[in-house]
C-alpha positions as CSV (number, residue, x, y, z in Angstrom):
1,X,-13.7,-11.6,-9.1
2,X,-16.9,-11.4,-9.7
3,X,-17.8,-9.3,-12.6
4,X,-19.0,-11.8,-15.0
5,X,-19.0,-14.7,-12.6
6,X,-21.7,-16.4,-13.2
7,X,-22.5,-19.7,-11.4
8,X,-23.7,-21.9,-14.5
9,X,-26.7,-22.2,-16.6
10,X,-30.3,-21.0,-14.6
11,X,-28.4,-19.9,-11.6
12,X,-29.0,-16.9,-9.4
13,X,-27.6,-14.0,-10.2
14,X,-24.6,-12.7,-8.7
15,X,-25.1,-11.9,-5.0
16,X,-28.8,-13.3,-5.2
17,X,-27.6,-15.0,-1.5
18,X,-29.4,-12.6,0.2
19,X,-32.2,-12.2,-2.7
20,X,-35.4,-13.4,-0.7
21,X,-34.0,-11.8,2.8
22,X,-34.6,-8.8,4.4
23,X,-37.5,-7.5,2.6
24,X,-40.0,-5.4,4.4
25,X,-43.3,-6.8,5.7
26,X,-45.2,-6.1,3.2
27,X,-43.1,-5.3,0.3
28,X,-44.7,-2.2,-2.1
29,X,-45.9,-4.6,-5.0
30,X,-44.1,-1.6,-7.5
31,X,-41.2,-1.9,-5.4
32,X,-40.9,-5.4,-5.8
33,X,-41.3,-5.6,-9.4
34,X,-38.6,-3.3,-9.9
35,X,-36.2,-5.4,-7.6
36,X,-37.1,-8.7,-9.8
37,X,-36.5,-6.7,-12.8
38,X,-33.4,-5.6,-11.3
39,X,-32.3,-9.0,-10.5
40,X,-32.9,-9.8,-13.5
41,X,-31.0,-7.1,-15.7
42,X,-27.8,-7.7,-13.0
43,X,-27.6,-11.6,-13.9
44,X,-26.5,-10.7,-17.5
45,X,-23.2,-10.4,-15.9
46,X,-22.4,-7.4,-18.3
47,X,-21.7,-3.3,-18.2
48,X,-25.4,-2.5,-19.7
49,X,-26.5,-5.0,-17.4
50,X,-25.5,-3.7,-14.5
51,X,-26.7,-0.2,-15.2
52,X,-29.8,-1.5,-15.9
53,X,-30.3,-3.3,-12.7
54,X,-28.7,-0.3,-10.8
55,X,-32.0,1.9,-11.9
56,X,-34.4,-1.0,-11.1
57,X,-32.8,-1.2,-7.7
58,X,-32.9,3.0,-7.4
59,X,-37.2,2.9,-8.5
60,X,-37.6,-0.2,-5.8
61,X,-35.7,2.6,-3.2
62,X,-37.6,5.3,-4.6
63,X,-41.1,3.3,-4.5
64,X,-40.1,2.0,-0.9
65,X,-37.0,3.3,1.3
66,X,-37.0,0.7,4.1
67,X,-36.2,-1.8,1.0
68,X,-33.0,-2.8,2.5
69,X,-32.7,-5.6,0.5
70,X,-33.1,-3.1,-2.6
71,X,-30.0,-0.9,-0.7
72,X,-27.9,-4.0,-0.9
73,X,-28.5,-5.0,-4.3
74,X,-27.9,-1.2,-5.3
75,X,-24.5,-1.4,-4.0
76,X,-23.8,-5.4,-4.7
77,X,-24.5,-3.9,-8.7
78,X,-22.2,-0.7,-8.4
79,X,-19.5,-3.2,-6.8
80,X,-19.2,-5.1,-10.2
81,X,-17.9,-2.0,-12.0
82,X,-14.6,-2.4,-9.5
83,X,-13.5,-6.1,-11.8
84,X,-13.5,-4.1,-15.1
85,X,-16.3,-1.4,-15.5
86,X,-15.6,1.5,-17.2
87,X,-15.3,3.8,-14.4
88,X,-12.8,4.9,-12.1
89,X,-13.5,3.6,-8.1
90,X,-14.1,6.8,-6.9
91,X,-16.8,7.6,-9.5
92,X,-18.7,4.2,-7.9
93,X,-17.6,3.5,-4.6
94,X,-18.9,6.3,-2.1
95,X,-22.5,5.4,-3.4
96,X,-21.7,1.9,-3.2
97,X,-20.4,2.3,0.7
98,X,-23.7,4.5,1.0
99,X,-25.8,1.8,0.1
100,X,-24.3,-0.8,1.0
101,X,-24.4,1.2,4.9
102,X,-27.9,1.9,4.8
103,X,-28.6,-1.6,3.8
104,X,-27.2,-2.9,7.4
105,X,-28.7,0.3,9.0
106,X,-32.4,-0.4,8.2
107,X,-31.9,-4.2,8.7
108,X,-28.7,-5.6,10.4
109,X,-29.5,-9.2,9.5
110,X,-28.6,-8.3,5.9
111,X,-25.8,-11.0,5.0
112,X,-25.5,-9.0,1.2
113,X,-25.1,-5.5,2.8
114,X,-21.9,-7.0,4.5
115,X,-20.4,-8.3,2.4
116,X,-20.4,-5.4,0.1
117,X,-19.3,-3.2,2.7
118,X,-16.4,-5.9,3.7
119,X,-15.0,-6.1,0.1
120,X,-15.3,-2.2,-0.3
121,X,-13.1,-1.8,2.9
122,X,-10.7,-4.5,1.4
123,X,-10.9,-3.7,-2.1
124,X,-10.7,0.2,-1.9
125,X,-9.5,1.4,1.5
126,X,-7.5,-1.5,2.6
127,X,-9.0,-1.1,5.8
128,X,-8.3,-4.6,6.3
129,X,-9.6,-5.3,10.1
130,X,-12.7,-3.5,9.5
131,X,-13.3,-5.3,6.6
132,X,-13.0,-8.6,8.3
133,X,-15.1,-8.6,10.7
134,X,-18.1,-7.2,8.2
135,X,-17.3,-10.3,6.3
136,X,-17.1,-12.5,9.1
137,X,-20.9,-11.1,9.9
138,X,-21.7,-11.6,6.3
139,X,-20.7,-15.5,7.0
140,X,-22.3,-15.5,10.3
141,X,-25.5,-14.8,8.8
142,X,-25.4,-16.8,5.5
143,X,-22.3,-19.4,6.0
144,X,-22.7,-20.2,2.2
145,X,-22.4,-16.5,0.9
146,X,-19.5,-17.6,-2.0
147,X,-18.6,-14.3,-2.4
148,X,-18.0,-13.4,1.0
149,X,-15.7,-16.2,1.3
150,X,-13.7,-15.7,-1.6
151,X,-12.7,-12.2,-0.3
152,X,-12.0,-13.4,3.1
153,X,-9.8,-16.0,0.8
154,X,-7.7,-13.0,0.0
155,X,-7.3,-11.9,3.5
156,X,-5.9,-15.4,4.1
157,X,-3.8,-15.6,0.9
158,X,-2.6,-11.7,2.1
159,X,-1.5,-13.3,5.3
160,X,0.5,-15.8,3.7
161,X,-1.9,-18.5,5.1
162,X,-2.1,-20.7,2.1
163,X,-3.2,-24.5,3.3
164,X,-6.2,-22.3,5.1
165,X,-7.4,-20.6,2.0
166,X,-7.5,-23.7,0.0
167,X,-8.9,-25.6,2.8
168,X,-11.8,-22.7,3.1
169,X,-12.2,-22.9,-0.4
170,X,-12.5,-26.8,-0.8
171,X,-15.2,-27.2,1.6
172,X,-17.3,-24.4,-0.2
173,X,-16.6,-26.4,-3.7
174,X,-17.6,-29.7,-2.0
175,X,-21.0,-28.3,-0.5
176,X,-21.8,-27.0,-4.2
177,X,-20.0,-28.4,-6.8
178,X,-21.9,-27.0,-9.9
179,X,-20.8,-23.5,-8.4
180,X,-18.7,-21.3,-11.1
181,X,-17.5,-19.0,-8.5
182,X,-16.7,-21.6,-6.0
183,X,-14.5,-23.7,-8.2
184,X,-13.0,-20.2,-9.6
185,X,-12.2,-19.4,-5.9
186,X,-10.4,-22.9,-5.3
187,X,-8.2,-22.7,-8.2
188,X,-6.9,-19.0,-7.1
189,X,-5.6,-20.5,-3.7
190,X,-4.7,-23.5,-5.2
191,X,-2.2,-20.8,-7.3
192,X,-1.7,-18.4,-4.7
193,X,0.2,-21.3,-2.8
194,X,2.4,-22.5,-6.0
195,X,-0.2,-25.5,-7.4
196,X,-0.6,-24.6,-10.7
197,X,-1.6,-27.6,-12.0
198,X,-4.1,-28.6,-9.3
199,X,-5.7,-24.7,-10.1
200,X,-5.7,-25.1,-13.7
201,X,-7.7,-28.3,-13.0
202,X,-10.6,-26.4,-10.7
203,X,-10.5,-23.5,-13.2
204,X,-11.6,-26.3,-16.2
205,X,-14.1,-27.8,-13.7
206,X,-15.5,-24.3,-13.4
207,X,-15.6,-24.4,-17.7
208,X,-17.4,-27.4,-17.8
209,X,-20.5,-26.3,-15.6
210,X,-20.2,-23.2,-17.7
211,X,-18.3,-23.2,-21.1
212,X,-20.1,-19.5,-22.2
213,X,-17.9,-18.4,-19.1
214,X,-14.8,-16.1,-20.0
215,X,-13.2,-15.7,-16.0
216,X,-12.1,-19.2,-15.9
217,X,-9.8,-18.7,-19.5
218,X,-8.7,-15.5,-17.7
219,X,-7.6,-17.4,-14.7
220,X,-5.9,-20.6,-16.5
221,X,-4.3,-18.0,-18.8
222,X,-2.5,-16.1,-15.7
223,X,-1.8,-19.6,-13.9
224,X,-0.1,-20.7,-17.5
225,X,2.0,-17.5,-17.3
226,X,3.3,-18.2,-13.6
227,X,4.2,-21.3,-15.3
228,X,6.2,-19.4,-18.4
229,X,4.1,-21.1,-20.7
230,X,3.6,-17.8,-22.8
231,X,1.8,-19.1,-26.0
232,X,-0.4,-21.1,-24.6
233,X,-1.4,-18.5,-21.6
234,X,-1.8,-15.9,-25.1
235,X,-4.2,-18.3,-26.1
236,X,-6.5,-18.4,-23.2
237,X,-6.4,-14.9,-22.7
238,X,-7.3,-14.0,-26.1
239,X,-10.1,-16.5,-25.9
240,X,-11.4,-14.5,-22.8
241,X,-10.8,-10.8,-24.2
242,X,-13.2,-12.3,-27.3
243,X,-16.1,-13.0,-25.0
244,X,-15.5,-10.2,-22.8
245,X,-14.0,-7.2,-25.5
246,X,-15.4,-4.5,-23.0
247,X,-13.7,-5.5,-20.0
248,X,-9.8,-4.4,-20.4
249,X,-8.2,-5.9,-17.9
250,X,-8.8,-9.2,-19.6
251,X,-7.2,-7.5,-22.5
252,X,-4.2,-5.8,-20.0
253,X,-3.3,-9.0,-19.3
254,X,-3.4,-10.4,-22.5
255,X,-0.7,-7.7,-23.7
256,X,1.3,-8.5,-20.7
257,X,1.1,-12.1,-22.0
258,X,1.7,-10.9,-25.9
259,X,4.6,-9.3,-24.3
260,X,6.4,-12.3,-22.2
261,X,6.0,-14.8,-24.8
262,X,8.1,-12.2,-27.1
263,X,5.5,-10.7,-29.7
264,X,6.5,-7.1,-28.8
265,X,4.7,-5.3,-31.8
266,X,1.6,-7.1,-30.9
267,X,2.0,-6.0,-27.1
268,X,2.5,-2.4,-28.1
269,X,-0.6,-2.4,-30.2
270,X,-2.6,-3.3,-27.4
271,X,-1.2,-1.3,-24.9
272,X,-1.7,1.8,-27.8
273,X,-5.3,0.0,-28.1
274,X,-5.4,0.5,-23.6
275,X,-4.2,4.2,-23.5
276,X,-6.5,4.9,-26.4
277,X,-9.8,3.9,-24.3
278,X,-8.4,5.4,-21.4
279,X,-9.3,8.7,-23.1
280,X,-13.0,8.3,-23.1
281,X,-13.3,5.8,-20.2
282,X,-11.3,4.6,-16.8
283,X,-8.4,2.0,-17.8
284,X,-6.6,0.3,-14.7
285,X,-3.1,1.8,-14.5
286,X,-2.2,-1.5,-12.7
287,X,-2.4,-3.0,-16.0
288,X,-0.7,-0.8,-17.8
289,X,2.3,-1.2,-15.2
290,X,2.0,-4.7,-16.0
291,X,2.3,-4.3,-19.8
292,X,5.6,-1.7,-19.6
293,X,6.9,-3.7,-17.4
294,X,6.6,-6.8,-19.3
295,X,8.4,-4.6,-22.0
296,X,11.1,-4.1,-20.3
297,X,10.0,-0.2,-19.3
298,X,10.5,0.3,-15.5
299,X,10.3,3.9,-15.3
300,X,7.1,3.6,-17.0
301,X,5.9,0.8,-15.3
302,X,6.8,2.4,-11.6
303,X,4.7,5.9,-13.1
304,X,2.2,3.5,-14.0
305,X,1.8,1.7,-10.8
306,X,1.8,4.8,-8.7
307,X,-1.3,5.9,-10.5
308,X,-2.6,2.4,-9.4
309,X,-2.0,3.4,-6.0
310,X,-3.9,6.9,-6.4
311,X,-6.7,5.3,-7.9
312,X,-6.4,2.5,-5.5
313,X,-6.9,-0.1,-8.2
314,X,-8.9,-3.2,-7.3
315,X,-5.4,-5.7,-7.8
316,X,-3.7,-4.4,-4.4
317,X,-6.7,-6.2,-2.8
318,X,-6.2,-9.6,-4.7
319,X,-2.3,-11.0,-4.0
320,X,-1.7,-13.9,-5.9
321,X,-4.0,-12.8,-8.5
322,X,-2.0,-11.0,-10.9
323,X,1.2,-11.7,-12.9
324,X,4.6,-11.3,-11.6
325,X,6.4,-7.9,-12.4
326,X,9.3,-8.7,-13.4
327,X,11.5,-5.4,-14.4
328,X,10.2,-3.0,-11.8
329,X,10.1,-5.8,-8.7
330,X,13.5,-5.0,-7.3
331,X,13.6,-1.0,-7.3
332,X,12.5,0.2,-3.9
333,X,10.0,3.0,-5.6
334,X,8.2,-0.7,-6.2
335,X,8.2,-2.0,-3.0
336,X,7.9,1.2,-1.2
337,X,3.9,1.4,-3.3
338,X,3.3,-2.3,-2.5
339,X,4.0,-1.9,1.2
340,X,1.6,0.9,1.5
341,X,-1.1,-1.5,1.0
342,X,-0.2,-4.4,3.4
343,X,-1.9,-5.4,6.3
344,X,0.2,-4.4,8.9
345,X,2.0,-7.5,10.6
C-alpha cells in the first residue's frame, strides 16, 4: 500500500507524519544531516531508494542512539520492502519490529514508531488485536497519520464493516484532498464493499494530483478485473508494471489479468518471467497462486498459496485487495489456509 505511494508533486515523503517529532533536545548536527538525507533518499519511492535512506537512518542511530525519530524512520523504510521489495519478510521484518520497538521505547509519543509496529503485527503476524491498539495510539497521537488509517481500513474491511471503512476513509480525503494515498485508500473501501465504479473514480482523482504515479493504474486495473473487464484491466496493469518493472507484484497481477481475459501464452511467459526472478530474488507466492489459478491449475495454485502462508505474504493482511481465485476457491485445502489468518470472530 504504500510502496511507491507518493502523495503528489513536493510532498513529504512517505511516513514524513512524524518527520519533525520526537527528536532529541539537541539533535547531533551529523545525526541530523544524515536523517534529512535519509528523508530525502526514502521519498524516491523506489528499491535503491529505500536502501539508501535505510543507511542514512543507521549513521543518524550510529551518530546519536536516543534518535528515536531516526529508529522509526529505520523501520518505516524496511516496511516498504513488504509491498514489493525484493526480499522475503523474514529477511526485513525482525529488524523492522526492532526499530520500530525501540522507537516507542526511547520516546512513547512517537505517532511513526506505531504505526509501524501496528502494520508489522497486522501485515506479518496477524496479531490482529495487538496491532489495533498500536494503531489506534498511532491515531491518538497524530489523528491525520494516512497511513495508519489505511491499515486500520483493513481491519474494518476484515471485519466485514464496509460503510465504516469508507466513511473513515472519506473524511481523511475531505481534510486533504490533494492526498495520493488518501484518495488510494477511499477507492479500496469503496471496492472492498462492491462500488467499483465509485473506486475507480477516487483511484483517477488520485492520477490527477499525480499522473507519474503507477499504484493508482494498479488499483483501477484490479477493480476492472472484479468487474470482468479483462482487456481493459490488461491495460492498466501493463501501464503500471512499465513505470514500476522492479516491483512484481504489479507484474503478478498483470499475468493473472493476461490470463482471465484469455491470452494464455502471454500469461505463461510471465509467470516463466516470475519463477525466473524468483531465483535470484524473493517473488510473492501469493501471486504466483493467483496466476495458476487464473490458468486453470489448482493443485499448483493451492502449493502455491501454502508457500504464501509460510512466508506470510503481505496479501493475507489486505482482504478486498486482491483478485478473486477462482479455480482453487472452493477446495477446503483453500479455505482451510485462508482461515488460518482471520481474526477470530
Amino acid at each position: 500500500f504504500l510502496y511507491g505511494a507518493r502523495r503528489g508533486p513536493g510532498a513529504p515523503p512517505v511516513g514524513a507524519e512524524s518527520a519533525s517529532q520526537s527528536q532529541p533536545p539537541q539533535v547531533n548536527p551529523r545525526a541530523y544531516d544524515a536523517y534529512q538525507k535519509g528523508l530525502s533518499a526514502q521519498g524516491q519511492g523506489t528499491v535503491a531508494g529505500f536502501r539508501t535512506a535505510m543507511a542514512y537512518f543507521e549513521e543518524a542511530i550510529a551518530q546519536q542512539p536516543e534518535f528515536a525519530a531516526a529508529h522509526a524512520q529505520l523501520a518505516n523504510t524496511e516496511l516498504q520492502f513488504l509491498y514489493g521489495g525484493p526480499l522475503p519478510p523474514r529477511a526485513f521484518i525482525p529488524k523492522a519490529e526492532t526499530a520500530a520497538r525501540r522507537a516507542v521505547q526511547l520516546d512513547e509519543t512517537q505517532p511513526l514508531g506505531h504505526r509501524v509496529l501496528g502494520t508489522i503485527l497486522h501485515t506479518y503476524y496477524w496479531r490482529w488485536d495487538e496491532g489495533d491498539r498500536e494503531l489506534q495510539r498511532a491515531l491518538d497521537l497524530d489523528p491525520n497519520a494516512v497511513d495508519a488509517l489505511s491499515q486500520r481500513t483493513f481491519g474494518l474491511i476484515r471485519q466485514g464493516r464496509f460503510e465504516e471503512a469508507i466513511a473513515q476513509t472519506e473524511r481523511l480525503r475531505q481534510r486533504d484532498p490533494h492526498n495520493v494515498a488518501a484518495a488510494i485508500n477511499l477507492g479500496s473501501a469503496l471496492r472492498a464493499a462492491g462500488h467499483h465504479d465509485a473506486a475507480i473514480a477516487e483511484y483517477q482523482r488520485a492520477l490527477e494530483i499525480d499522473p507519474d504515479n503507477p499504484r493508482p493504474h494498479l488499483q483501477i486495473g484490479i477493480t476492472l478485473g472484479f468487474m470482468n473487464k479483462w482487456p481493459e484491466a490488461v491495460h492498466e496493469l501493463e501501464t503500471a508494471v512499465k513505470a514500476r518493472p522492479d516491483n512484481l507484484r504489479f507484474l503478478a497481477y498483470l499475468g493473472y489479468a493476461t490470463a482471465r481475459a484469455g491470452h494464455v501464452a502471454e500469461a505463461r511467459r510471465i509467470l516463466a518471467t516470475l519463477e525466473t526472478r524468483a531465483s535470484h530474488q524473493y517473488v510473492s507466492s501469493f501471486g504466483i497462486a493467483l496466476l495458476h489459478d487464473a490458468l486453470g491449475e489448482k493443485e499448483l495454485a493451492i502449493a502455491a498459496l501454502q508457500r504464501a502462508y509460510d512466508e506470510h505474504a503481505i496479501e493475507f493482511a489486505q482482504p478486498g485487495q486482491y483478485p478473486d481465485f477462482q479455480t482453487a476457491m472452493h477446495d477446503p485445502r483453500y479455505e482451510a489456509v485462508m482461515r488460518r489468518v482471520r481474526r477470530p470472530d
